[in-house]
TORDO-95067 format. One line per field, with one value per residue: x, y, z of N, C-alpha, C, CB in turn; residue in one letter. Coordinates in steps of 0.2 Angstrom, whole numbers. Glycine has a CB too. Layout:
npx = (X, ...) $
npy = (Y, ...) $
npz = (Z, ...) $
capx = (X, ...) $
capy = (Y, ...) $
capz = (Z, ...) $
cpx = (X, ...) $
cpy = (Y, ...) $
cpz = (Z, ...) $
cbpx = (X, ...) $
cbpy = (Y, ...) $
cbpz = (Z, ...) $
rest = (a, ...) $
% end
This chain:
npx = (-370, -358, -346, -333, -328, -334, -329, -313, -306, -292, -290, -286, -277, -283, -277, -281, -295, -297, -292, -305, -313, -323, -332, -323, -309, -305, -299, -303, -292, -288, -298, -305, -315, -311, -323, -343, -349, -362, -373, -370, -370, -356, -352, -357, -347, -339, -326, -328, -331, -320, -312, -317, -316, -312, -300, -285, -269, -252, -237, -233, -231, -242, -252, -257, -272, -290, -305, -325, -338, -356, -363, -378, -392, -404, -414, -414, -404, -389, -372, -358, -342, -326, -309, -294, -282, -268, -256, -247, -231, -231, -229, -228, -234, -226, -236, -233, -220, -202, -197, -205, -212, -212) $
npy = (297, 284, 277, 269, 269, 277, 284, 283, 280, 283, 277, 279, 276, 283, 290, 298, 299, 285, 290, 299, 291, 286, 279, 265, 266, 273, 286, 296, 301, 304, 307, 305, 310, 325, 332, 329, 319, 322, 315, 306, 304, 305, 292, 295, 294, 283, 278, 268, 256, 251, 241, 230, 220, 227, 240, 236, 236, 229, 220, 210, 206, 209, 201, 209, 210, 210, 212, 213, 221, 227, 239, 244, 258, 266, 268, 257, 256, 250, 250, 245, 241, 239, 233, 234, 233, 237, 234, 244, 249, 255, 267, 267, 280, 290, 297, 305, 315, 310, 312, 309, 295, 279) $
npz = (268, 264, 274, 277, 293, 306, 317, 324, 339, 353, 369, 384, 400, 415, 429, 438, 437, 444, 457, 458, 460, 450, 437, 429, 422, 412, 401, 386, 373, 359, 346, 329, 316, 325, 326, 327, 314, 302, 300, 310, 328, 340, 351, 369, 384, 377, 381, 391, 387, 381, 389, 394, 404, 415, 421, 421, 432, 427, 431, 423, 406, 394, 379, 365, 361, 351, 349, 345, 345, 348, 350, 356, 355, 365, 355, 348, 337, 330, 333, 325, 334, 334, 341, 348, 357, 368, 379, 389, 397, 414, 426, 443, 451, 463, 479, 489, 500, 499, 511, 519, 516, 522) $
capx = (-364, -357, -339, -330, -326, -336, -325, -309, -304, -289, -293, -280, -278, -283, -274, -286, -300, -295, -292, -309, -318, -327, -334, -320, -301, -302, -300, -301, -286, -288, -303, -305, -316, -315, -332, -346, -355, -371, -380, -368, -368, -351, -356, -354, -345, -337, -320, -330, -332, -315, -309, -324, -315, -309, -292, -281, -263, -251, -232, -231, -231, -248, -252, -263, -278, -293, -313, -328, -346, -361, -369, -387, -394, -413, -421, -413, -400, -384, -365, -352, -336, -318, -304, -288, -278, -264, -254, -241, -227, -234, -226, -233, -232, -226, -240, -231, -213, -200, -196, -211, -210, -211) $
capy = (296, 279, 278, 261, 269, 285, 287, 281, 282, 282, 279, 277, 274, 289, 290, 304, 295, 281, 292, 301, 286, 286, 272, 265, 272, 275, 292, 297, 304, 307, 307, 306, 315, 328, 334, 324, 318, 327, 309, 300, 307, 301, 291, 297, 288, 277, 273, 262, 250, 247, 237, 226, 216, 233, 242, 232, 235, 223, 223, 207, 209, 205, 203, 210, 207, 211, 212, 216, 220, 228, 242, 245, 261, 263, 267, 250, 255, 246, 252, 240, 243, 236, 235, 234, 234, 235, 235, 249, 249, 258, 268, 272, 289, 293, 301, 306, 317, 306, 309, 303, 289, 272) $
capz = (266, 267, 277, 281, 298, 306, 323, 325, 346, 355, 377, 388, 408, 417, 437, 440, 437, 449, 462, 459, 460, 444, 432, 424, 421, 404, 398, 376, 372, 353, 342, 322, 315, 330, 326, 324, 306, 303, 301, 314, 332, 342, 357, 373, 387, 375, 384, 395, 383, 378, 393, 397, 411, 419, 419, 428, 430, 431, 429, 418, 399, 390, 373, 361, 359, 346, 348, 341, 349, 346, 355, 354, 362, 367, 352, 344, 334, 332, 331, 325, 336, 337, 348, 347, 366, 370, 385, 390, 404, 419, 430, 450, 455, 472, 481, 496, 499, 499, 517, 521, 514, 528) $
cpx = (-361, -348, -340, -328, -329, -333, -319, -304, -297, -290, -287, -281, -278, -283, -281, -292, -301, -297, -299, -313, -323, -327, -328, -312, -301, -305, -298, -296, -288, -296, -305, -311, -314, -322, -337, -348, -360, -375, -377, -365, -363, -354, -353, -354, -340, -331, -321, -333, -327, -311, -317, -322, -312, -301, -290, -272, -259, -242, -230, -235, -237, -247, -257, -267, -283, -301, -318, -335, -350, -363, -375, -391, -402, -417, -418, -409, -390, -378, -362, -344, -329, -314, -299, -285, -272, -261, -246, -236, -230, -230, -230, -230, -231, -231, -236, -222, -211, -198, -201, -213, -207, -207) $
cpy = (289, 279, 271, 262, 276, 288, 282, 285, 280, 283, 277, 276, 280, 289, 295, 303, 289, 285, 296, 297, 284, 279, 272, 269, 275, 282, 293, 303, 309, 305, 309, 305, 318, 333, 330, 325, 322, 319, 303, 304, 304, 299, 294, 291, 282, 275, 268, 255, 248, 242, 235, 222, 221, 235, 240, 235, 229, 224, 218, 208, 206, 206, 206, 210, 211, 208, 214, 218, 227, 234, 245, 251, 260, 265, 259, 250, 253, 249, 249, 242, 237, 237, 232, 237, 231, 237, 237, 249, 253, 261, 271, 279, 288, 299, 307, 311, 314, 304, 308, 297, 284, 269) $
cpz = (268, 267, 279, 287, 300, 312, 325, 333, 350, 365, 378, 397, 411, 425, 441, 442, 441, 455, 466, 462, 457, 440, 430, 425, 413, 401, 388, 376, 364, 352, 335, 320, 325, 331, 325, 318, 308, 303, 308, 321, 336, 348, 364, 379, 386, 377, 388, 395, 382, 381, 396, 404, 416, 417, 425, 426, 433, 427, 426, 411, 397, 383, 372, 360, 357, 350, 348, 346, 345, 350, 352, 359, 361, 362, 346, 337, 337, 329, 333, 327, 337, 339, 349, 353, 367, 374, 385, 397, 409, 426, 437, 452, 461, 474, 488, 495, 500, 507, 522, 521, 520, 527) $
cbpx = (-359, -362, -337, -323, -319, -344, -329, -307, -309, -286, -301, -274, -272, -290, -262, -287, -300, -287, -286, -311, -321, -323, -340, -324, -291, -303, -295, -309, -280, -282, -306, -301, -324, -310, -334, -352, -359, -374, -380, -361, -372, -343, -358, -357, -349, -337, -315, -333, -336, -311, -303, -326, -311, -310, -290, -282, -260, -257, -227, -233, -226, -256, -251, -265, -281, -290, -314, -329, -345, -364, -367, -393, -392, -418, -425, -419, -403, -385, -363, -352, -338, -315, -307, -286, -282, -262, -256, -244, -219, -238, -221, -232, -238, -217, -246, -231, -210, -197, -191, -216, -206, -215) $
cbpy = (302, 272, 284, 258, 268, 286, 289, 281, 280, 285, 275, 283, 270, 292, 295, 308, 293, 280, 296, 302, 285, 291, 271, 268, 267, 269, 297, 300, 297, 304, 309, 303, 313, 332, 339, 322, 308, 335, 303, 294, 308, 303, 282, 304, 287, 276, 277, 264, 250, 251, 240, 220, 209, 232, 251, 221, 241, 214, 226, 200, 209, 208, 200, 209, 204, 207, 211, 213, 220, 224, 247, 236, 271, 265, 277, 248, 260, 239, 256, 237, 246, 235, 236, 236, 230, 234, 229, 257, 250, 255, 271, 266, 297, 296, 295, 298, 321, 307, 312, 304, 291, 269) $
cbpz = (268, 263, 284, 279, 299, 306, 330, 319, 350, 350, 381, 386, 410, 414, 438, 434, 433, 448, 462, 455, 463, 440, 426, 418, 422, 399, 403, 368, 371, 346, 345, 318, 311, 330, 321, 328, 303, 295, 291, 310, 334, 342, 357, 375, 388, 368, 387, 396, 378, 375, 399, 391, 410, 427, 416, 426, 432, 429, 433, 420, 394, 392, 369, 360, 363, 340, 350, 336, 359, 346, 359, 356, 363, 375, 347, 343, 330, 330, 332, 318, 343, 336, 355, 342, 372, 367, 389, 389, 403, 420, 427, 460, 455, 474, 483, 501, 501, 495, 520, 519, 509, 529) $
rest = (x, x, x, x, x, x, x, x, x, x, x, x, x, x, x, x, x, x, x, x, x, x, x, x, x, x, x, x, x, x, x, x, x, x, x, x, x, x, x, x, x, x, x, x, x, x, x, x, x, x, x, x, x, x, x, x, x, x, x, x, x, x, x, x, x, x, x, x, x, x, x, x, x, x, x, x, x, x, x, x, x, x, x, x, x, x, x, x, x, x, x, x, x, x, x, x, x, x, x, x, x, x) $
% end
């Protein structure tokens, strides 16, 4: 079946993950198709591609930005991904009660 788009992902910033110490922050939120194609398996792990220079926070405003790449698993086929990032205000949780707090 030939589709102009065979998963369309939604990843976001995952605090959780952080605190685990796990590859990456980025947890998939949404996912379209939620089931896989029968010819197109969905990859796994793929929120760890969508910030290539890592997930940074930072409390000045960024823009936009767009990019394309490739990935190639090991028996050598190639899946054309894009990406569209954008950056959301962030708020720190207080870890601690407040009259704990130094």
């Amino acid at each position: 079946m030939t589709r102009l788009v065979d998963y369309f992902t939604v990843v976001g910033y995952s605090e959780e993950k952080l605190h685990q110490g796990a590859d990456g922050c980025g947890v998939l939120l949404q996912r379209f198709p939620a089931q896989d194609w029968e010819d197109e398996a969905f990859i796994d792990k793929l929120e760890v591609f969508w910030q290539p220079l890592g997930w940074n926070l930072s409390t000045e405003k960024k823009e936009p930005s767009f990019f394309m790449c490739v990935l190639t698993d090991t028996y050598g086929t190639r899946r054309y991904c894009a990406c569209l990032s954008f950056h959301e205000p962030y708020t720190l949780s207080q870890t601690k009660p407040v009259d704990e707090v130094s």
